[in-house]
C-alpha positions as CSV (number, residue, x, y, z in Angstrom):
1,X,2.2,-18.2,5.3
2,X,3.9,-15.7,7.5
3,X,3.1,-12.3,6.3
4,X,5.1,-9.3,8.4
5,X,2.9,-7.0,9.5
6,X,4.1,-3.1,9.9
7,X,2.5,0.0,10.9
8,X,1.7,3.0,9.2
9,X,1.4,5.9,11.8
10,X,-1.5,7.6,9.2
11,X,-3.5,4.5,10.0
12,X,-5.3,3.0,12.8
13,X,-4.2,-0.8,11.7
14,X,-1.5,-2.6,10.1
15,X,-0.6,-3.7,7.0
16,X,1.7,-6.2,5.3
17,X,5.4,-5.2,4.5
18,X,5.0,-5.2,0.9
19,X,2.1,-3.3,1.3
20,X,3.8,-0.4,3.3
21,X,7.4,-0.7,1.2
22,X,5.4,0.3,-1.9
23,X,3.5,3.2,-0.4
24,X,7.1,4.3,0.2
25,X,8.5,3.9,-3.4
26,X,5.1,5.7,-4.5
27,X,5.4,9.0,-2.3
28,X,9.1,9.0,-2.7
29,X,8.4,9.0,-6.4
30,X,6.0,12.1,-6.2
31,X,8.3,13.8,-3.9
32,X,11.1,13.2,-6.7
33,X,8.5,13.8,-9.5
34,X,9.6,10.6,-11.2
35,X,8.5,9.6,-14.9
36,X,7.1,6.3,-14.0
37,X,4.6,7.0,-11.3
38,X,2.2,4.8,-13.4
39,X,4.1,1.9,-12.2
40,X,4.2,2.9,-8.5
41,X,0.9,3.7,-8.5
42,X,-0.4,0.5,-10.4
43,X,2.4,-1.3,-7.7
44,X,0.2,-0.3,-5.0
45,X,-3.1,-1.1,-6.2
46,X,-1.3,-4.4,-6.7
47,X,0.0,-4.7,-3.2
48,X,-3.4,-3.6,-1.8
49,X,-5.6,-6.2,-3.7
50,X,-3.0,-9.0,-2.7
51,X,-3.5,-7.6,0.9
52,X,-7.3,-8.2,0.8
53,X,-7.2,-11.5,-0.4
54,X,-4.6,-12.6,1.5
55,X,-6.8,-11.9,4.7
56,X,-4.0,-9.2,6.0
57,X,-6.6,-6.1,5.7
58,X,-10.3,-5.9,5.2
59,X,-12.7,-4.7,2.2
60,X,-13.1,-1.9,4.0
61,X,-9.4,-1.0,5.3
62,X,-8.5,-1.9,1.0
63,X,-10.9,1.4,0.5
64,X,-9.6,3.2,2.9
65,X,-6.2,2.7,1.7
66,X,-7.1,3.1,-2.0
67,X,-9.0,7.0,-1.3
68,X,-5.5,7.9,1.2
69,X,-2.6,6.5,-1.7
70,X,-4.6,6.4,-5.2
């Protein structure tokens, strides 16, 4: 499986593209002040549990990432 990677100048390692793309849609949708942020946000938590068992991030990196966006 090829995962693309990208980095997220907040943090100090990369994560996958899915990953990143929905951290995106989630803090555009607070900036906007969208009524589905339950979505975004559940889209993330998604994206970040994926990540960890996918191998792409750590336990610890998936905590990190869960106390910065959730």
């Amino acid at each position: 499986m090829n995962i693309k990677m990208k980095i997220d100048s907040s943090l100090s390692f990369k994560i996958p593209e899915y990953l990143y793309d929905d951290i995106v849609r989630l803090q555009k949708g607070i900036e906007d002040n969208v009524n589905y942020l339950d979505c975004l946000y559940d889209e993330v938590q998604g994206s970040i549990n994926l990540a960890y068992y996918d191998h792409c991030i750590s336990w610890e990196q998936a905590e990190e990432l869960r106390k910065k966006y959730l």
